[in-house]
N, C-alpha and C positions, 0 to 999 in steps of 0.2 A: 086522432092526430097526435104526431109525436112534438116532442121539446124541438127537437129540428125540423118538422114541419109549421111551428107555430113562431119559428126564429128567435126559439129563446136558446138557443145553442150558435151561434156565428159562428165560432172560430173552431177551424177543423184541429187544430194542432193542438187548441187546448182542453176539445173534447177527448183527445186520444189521452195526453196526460191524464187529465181528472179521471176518466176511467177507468188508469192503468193504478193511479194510488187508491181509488175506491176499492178496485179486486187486492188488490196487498193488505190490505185494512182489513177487509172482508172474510177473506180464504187465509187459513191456516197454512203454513208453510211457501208461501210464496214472498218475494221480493223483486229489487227491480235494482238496476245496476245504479253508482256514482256516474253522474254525465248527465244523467235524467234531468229536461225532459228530451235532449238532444239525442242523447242513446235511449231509444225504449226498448229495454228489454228485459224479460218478466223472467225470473228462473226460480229454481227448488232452492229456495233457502239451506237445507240441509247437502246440499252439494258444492264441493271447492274443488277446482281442478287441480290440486296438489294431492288432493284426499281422495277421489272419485276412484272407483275400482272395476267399474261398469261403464258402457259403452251408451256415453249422450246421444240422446235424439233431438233435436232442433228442427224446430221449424217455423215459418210466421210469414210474413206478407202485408196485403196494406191492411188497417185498420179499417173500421167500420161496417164489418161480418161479426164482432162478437154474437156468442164469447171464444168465437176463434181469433187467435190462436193461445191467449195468456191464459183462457181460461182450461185448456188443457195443461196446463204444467201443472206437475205430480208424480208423484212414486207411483212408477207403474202405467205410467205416457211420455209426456213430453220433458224434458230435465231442462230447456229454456224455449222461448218463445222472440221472435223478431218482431217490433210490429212496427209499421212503416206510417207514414203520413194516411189520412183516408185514400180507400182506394190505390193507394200508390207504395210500390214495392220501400222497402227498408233500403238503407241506406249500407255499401260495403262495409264500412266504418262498424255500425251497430250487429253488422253481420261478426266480424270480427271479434267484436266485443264480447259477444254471446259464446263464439268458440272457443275464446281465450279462457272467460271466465268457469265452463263447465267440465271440458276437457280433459279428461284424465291419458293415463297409457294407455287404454283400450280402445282409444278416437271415439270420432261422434258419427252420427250418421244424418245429414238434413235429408228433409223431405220438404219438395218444393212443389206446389203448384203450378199446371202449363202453364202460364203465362208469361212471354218475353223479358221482361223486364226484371220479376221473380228467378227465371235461369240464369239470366246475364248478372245482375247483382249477387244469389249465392253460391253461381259458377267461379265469380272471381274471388270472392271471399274463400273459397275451398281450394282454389290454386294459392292466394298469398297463403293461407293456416299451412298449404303442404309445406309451400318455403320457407317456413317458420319451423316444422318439424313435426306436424301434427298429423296423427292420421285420418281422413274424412274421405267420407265417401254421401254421393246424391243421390237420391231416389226421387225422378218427376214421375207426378202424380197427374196424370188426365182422364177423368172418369166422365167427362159431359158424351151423352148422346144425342144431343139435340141435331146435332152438324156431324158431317163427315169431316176428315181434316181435311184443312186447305192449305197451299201451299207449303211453308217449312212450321207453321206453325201450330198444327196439331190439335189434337181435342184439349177444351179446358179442364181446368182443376176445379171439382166442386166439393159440396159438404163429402162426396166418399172420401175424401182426404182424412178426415176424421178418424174412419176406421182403420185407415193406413197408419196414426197414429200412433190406435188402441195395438195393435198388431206389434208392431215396432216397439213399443216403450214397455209389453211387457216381456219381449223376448231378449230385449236388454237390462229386464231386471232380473230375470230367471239368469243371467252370466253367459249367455249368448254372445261370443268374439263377434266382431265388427262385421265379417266377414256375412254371419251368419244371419244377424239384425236385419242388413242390408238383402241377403236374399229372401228373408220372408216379408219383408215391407214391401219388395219389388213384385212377390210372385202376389201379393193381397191386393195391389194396386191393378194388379192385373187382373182381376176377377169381379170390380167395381165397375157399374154403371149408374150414371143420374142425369135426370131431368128435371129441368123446375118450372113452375107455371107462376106468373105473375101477373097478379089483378088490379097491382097500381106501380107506377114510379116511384122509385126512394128521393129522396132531398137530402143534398148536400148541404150541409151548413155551412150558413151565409148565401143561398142561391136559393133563386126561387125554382118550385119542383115542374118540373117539364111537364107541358100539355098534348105531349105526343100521342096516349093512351086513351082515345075519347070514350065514355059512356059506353058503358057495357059493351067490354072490347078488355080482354085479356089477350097475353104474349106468352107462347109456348114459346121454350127451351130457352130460359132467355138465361145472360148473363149475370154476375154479381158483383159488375161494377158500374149497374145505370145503365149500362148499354140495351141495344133495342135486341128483343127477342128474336128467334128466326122466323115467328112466322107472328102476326096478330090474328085473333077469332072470336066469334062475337062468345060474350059468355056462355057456361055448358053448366047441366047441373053436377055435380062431385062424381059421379061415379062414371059418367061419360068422360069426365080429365084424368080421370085416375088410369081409367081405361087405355086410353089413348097412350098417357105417358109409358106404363109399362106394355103395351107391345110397342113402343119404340125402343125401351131400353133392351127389350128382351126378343126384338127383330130377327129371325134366319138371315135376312137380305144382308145388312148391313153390319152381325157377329160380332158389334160394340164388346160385347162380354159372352163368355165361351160357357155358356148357362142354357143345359137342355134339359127335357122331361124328365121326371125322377131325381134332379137333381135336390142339392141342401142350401137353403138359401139363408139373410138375414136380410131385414129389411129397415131401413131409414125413414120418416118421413120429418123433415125437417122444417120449422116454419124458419121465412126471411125476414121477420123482425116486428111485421106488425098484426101477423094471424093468431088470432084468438086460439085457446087449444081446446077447446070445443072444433073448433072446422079440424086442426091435426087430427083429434081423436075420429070426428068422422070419415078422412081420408083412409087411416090408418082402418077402420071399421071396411072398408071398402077393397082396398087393397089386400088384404090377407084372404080371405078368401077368394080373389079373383086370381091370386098367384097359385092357391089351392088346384081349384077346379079346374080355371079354364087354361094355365101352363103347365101342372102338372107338377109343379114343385113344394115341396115339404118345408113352412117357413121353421126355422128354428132358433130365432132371436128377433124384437122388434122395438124398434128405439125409435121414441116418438118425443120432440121437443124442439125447442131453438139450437142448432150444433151452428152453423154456418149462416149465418144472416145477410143481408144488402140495407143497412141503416134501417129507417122505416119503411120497405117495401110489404106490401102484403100478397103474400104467395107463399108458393110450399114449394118442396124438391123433395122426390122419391132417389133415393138410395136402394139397389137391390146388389147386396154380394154373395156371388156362390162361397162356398163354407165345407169346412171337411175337420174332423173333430182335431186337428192341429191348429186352425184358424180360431174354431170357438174355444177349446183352450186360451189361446190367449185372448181374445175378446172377454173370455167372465173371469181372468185375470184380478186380481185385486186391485184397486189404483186411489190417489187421494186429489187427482187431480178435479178439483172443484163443479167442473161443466159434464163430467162423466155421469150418467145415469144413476150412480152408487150413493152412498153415502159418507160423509167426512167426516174424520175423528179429529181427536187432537185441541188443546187450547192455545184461542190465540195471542200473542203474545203483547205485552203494552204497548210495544213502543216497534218501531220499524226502523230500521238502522241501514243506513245504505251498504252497499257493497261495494268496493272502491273498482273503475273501469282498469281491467288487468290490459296493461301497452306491451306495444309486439317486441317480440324477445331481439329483433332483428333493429329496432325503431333506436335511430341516432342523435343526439340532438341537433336541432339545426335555429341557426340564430334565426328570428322574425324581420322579414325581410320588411324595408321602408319606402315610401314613395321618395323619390329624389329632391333636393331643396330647389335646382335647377333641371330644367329638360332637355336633351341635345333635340334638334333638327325632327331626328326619327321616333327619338320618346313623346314630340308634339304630335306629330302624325297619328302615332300609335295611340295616342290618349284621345286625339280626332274622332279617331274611326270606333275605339270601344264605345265612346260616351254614345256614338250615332246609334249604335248598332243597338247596346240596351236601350235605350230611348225610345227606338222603334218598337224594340218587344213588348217594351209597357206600354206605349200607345197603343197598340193592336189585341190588347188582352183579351178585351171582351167579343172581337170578332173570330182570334182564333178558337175561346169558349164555345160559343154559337155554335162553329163546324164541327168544334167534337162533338158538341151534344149532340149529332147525330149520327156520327160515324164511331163515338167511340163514347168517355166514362164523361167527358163536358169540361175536363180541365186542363187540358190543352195551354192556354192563355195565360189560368193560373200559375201554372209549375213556370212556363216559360219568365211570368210576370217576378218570382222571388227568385230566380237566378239571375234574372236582369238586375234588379233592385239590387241584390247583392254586389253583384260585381261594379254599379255605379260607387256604391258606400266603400266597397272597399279600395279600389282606385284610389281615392282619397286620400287612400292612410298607409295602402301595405306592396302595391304594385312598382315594381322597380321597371317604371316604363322605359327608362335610357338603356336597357337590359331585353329584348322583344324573347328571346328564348324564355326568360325568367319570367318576365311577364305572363305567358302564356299558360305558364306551368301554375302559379297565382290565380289565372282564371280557374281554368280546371280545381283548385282548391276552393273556390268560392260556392263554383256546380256542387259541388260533392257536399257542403254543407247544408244547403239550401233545398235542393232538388232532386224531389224526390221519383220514382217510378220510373218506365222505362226513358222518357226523355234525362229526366237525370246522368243517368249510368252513359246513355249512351254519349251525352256531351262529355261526361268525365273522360270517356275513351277517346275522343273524338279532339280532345285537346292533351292529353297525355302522350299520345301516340306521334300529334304535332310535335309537340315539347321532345320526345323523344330522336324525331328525326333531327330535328335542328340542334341540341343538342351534339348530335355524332357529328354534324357537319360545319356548323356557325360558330360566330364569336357575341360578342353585343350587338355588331353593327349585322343589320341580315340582308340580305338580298334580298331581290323579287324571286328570282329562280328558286332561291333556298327555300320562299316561303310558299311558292306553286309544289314546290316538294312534298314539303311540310301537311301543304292541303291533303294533295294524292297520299301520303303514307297516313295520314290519320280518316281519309274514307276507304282504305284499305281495313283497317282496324277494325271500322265499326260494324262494316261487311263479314269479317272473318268472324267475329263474337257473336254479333244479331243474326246471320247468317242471311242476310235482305243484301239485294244489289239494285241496280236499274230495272225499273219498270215494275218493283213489288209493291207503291206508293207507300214510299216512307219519305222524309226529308234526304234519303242517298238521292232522290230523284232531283232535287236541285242542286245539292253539291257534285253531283257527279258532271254533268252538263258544266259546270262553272270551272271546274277543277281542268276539265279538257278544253274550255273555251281560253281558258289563261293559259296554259299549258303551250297552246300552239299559237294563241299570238306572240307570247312570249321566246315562241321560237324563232317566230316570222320576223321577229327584231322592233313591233312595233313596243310606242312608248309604255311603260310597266301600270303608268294612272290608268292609259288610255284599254290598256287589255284588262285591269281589275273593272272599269265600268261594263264595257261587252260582255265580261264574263258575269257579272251581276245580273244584267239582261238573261244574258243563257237559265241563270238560277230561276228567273221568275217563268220562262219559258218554262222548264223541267216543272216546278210546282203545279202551273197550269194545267199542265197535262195530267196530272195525276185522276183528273177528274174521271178519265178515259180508262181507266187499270182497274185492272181485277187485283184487287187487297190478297198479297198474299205473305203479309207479316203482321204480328198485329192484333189486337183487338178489332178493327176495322173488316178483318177476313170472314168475319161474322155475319157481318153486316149484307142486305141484299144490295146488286148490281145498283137497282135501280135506286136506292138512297146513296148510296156512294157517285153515282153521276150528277148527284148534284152539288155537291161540294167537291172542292181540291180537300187535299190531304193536309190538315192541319201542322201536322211536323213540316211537310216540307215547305208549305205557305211561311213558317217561322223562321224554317234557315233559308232561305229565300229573301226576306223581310228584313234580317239584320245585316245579311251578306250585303245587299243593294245599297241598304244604307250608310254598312260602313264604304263602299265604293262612293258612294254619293258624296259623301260628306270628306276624303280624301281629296278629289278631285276639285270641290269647293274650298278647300286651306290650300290647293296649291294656284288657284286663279285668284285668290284675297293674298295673297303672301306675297 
């Protein structure tokens, strides 16, 4: 049992920190930015975006897979690393930060893991760096074959990510233009397939670990964020799972990866945080010769260790990439990147000095805006309805938890729990409620600090995009129409970037329904309270139904029919929940008033 299965570990944010100054301490030439622990980001010490002459590679994601992704940064892999709250993608801001800071004229190249939240966060980070001047370009990485894809959302990112790494960081130390980095990482990502098998649940810290997995009962192809595998089986002895997993990976039917007889392969076997390496070594003992004889292929490298972990899960993930003496060239690369199979030179230094967070060349000042000594009319209302609406999200934490824990990573309630919290605390002190454009813009800065993973981003957008239309069209004082506007242009937004619309059970599933129920009383001339409470109702309707939809965005796509029909969709159960309540709680200040 680990420190965070025995709850000596609680706090997720300050496992990530202490982890991230433990490897700087530890590893030779590593450092982590000024900002820390708000920014975490792990880079080559020996690189400055003024000085760099070579083409960065970045990459990173949520924490709690170490020793991915910081424990790749090094000469000859990764030149910075992102890492995000547990589980949950990094924040634009630290994405930012890391491009800013490594960036030379030759630009960087991210490599992103399939996962929604992963694209949408260093999608926008690589659109601002453009606007800033920088060159970048993204390579997602989906190497899971457990699942076919489903809907817009694709196969996941697993430990082959790694080797898309090794590929990548030494074709931009050999002086490979951007151009070049980017097409061998792409063409390496595409020759990767894995599977992972899982013989217990991880435990997030502070939570206790899920009883989903009973007694002799392991989960093929499962995921590496807690989520539930695609299939449960009762235990197997090793060489029947080993079996199994490579001809899944290495299937005719299904052509996950374009790997036939006589081909050159290398091969992964990764443990997920709490497998002894006695069982890796048995795996790997098992594996090479069945990729031998009964596929037909010639192994010619085999990396056996922890690359990509799930906190304390215990299980393994096979890695198989075809290989052509271009790829293993840079595979036996030299690198100094600490978690690489190699060895590290180099002394390490006394002391560790931060690196100041480099601000966008574009970044203006702007005075910090204040709550008002007085409220007009509409800054009551609006302070009404925000206080209802977080209020709701904290009281519901622990039930929206619940529902993720089985449709998705279990923290659902949390994320939702400190972007609520935030925006109550900062109301208080920074929100210019007599201002409702301004205000809203102030929420979306609250999201953005607090909250992390795809719900994050996607509220960042989701009140950005608000703020943006009202902006083009209002003043302080706002209408109802301006703000049905305001709605529809900002679930337009979150549709164009997430690429989910109605009926893919996301939270669009409730704001969509609410957006068109206001829309059209609004037109029908009935009162503006009386069409925000129906359209609140439409929101909880839309949620409800989600129970009925095939997940096709998401984590949740993962998931079987029949576990997903029992629960609604967590996201949309939450904007559902604040929606109603801020309707609720308007229409109660105008019946007391």
């Amino acid at each position: 049992m680990s420190f965070v299965g025995k709850k000596l570990i609680n706090d997720p944010n300050a496992a990530v920190t202490e982890f991230i100054e433990g490897l700087v301490e530890t590893y030779t030439g590593l450092q982590y930015l000024d900002g820390f622990p708000e920014v975490k980001v792990v880079l080559r010490a020996d690189v400055s975006s003024s000085t760099y002459d070579k083409v960065s590679v970045i990459s990173g994601g949520g924490s709690g897979h170490e020793p991915a992704h910081a424990g790749f940064v090094g000469q000859g892999m990764l030149t910075a690393a992102i890492c995000g709250d547990i589980f949950a993608s990094p924040p634009v801001d630290s994405i930012l930060a890391g491009i800013r800071a490594v960036t030379g004229l030759m630009g960087c190249l991210l490599i992103v893991k399939n996962y929604t939240g992963d694209r949408l966060n260093f999608g926008l980070a690589a659109e601002q760096a453009k606007s800033e001047g920088y060159k970048v370009e993204m390579v997602i990485v989906g190497d899971d074959c457990a699942l076919p894809p489903r809907g817009i959302t694709g196969r996941r990112g697993l430990a082959g990510t790694i080797l898309v790494h090794k590929v990548a960081g030494a074709a931009a130390d050999a002086g490979c233009s951007l151009a070049e980095v980017t097409a061998e990482a792409r063409r390496a990502s595409e020759m990767i397939g894995t599977m992972g098998v899982a013989l217990s649940v991880c435990t997030l810290p502070g939570q206790v670990t899920s009883d989903r997995l009973g007694p002799g009962k392991m989960e093929l192809g499962l995921g590496i964020h807690g989520e539930p595998g695609a299939a449960v089986a009762d235990l197997q002895p090793a060489d029947v799972v080993v079996a199994h997993v490579l001809m899944q990976i290495l299937s005719s039917e299904t052509h996950y990866v374009p790997i036939e007889r006589g081909n050159n392969v290398v091969l992964m076997i990764n443990g997920l945080g709490a497998t002894p390496v006695m069982e890796l070594m048995i795996a790997a003992g098992k594996a090479v010769p069945m990729l031998q004889l009964e596929h037909g292929l010639a192994v010619d490298r085999m990396y056996t260790g922890s690359f990509m972990t799930s906190l304390d899960m215990a299980g393994l993930s096979i890695t198989v990439m075809k290989v052509d003496e271009a790829i293993l060239e840079r595979l036996d690369a030299p690198t100094k990147a600490p978690a690489w199979p190699v060895g590290v030179d180099g002394k390490r230094p006394a002391t560790k000095i931060p690196v100041p967070v480099p601000l966008s060349p574009i970044l203006t000042n702007k005075e910090c805006p204040s709550r008002p000594q007085q409220l007009s009319e509409q800054g009551r209302i609006l302070e009404v309805a925000i206080e209802a609406a977080a209020n709701e999200l904290i009281n519901i934490r622990d039930s929206l938890n619940e529902w993720d824990s089985k449709v998705g990573d279990g923290d659902c309630g949390s994320t939702m729990f400190r972007g609520a919290s935030a925006i109550v605390e900062d109301m208080k002190k920074y929100y210019p409620l007599n201002d409702v454009t301004e205000t809203i813009k102030e929420i979306g800065f609250s999201i953005r600090r607090v909250m992390g993973g795809t719900s994050g981003i996607i509220y960042d957008i989701l009140f950005k995009a608000a703020y943006a239309k009202l902006k083009s069209t209002s003043q302080c004082t706002v209408t109802s129409k301006e703000l049905a506007s305001a709605l529809q242009a900002a679930i337009a937004a979150v549709s164009l970037y997430g690429g989910a619309s109605a009926g893919y059970r996301t939270l669009l599933d409730a704001l969509i329904p609410a957006s068109e129920v206001l829309q059209e009383r609004l037109k029908a001339g009935d009162d503006p309270i009386d069409a925000f409470v129906l359209s609140s109702e439409a929101a909880f309707i839309g949620a409800e139904s989600t129970k009925h939809m095939h997940a096709q965005a998401g984590r949740s796509t993962y998931i079987s029919i029949d576990i997903l029909a029992s629960v609604p969709d967590p996201g949309a159960m939450a904007a559902a929940s604040w929606y109603k309540a801020a309707a609720s709680a308007v229409k109660k200040y105008h019946q007391t008033s």
